[in-house]
N, C-alpha and C positions, 0 to 999 in steps of 0.2 A: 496439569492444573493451571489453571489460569490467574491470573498477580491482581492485586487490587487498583481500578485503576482510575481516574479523575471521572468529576461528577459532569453532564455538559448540562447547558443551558434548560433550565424551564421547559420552553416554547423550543419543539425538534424546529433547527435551522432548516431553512428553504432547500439548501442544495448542500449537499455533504461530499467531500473528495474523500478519495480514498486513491493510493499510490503504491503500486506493488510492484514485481516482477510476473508473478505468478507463475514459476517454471512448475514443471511437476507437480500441477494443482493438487492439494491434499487437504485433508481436512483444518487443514491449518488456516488457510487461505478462504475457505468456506466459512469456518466460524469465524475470522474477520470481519468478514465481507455482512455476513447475519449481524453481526455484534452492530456494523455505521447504519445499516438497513434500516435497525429500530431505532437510529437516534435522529434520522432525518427523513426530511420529506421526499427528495429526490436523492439516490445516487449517482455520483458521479464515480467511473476509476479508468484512472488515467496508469495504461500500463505500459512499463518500462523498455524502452526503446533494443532489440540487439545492441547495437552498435554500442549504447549509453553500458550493458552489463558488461561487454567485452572490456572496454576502457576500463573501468570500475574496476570487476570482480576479475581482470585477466583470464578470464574463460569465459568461451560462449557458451550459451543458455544449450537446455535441450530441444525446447518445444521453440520453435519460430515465434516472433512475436507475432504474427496475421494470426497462425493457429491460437494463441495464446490470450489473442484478443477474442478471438471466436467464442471461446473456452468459457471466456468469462461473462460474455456477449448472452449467452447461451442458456446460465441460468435467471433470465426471464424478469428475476425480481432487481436487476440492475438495470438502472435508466439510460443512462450514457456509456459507453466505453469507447476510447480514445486512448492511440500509441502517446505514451508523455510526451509533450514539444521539447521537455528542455531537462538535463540533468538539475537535481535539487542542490547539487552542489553549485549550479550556474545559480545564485541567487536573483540581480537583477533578472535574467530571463522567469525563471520560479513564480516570480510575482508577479509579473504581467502575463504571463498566461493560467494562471491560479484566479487572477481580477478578471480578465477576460472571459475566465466562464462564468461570472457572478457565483464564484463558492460564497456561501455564508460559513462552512466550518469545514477545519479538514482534520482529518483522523490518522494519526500517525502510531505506527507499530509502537509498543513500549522499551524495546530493544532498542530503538533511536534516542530513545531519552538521553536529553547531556550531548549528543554529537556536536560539531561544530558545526554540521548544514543546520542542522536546526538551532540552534544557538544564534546561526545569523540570520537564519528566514522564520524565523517564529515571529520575532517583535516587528519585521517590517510586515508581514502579512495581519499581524495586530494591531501595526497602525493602519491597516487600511477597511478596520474594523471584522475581519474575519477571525472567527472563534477556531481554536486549537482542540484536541483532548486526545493523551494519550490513549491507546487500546491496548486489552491484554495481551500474552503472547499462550499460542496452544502448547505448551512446552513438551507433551510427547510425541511433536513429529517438527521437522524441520527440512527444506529442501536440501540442504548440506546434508542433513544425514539421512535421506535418502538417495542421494549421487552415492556418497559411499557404501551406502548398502548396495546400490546396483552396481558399482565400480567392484569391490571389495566382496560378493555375497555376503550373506547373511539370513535372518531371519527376523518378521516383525518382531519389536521391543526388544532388540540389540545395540540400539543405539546407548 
C-alpha cells in the first residue's frame, strides 16, 4: 500500500532526480521510478555507487553497479542514467553535482523523511531554488526482504 504523500509544483519541473540503489530491481523500484516519470519532464537517476553501498550499508550490493545502471538505463522511459558522483551524506559534494545537472526537483523515498542527509541537504538544495517532494514507498516488497528471502528461503508474501 502506498503512504500519502506531498503535492509538487503546478508546472512538472524541467528535470526531476531521482537517487536509488536499485539492487534486485523490483517492482518497488519500477513504481518509483513511474511515480517521478509523471511528475516531470525529464528524468534524471543518478544510481548509487558499489563502493558508496559498501561503506554505507557494510555489504556489497548483488547486481554490479554497470549492470545496475544498464537495468535502469534499459527501461527506455528514463532520460539520464548516471553512477551518483558523491554519497548524500557528503552534502557539500550532493549540491554541486545535484546544480551541475540543472535538476529543477528531486524525489526522495518517503522512508528518508526526517534523516539527517536530508535534514542538511534539503534547505541547501532549496536555496538554490530546487523543489523537494517526498514519494511513497511500495510496502509489499523491499530489497532487504528479498536478500533474506533468497539468503533464508522462503516463499512470495513471507516477508
Amino acid at each position: 500500500m502506498m503512504k500519502e504523500h506531498e503535492p509538487i509544483p503546478p508546472a512538472l519541473p524541467a528535470r526531476g532526480l531521482a537517487v536509488g540503489v536499485f539492487d534486485l530491481f523490483h517492482v518497488g523500484h519500477l513504481r518509483y521510478l513511474q511515480f517521478i516519470r509523471a511528475r516531470c519532464q525529464t528524468l534524471v537517476v543518478a544510481v548509487t555507487r558499489d563502493a558508496t553501498v559498501l561503506e554505507k550499508k557494510q555489504r556489497p550490493t548483488v547486481v554490479p553497479e554497470t549492470h545496475r545502471i544498464e537495468i535502469v538505463r534499459g527501461l527506455g522511459w528514463v532520460d539520464e542514467v548516471l553512477p551518483q558522483p558523491a554519497s548524500l551524506d557528503d552534502v557539500e559534494a550532493s549540491e554541486r553535482w545535484i546544480t551541475a545537472l540543472q535538476i529543477d526537483h528531486v524525489f526522495i523515498g518517503e522512508d528518508w523523511r526526517g534523516s539527517p542527509r536530508w535534514q542538511r541537504l534539503a534547505p541547501r538544495l532549496q536555496a538554490q531554488g530546487i523543489g523537494l517532494s517526498w514519494t511513497p514507498r511500495t510496502e509489499e516488497v523491499s530489497t532487504s526482504a528479498l536478500r533474506e528471502r533468497i539468503q533464508y528461503g522462503g516463499k512470495p508474501g513471507d516477508e
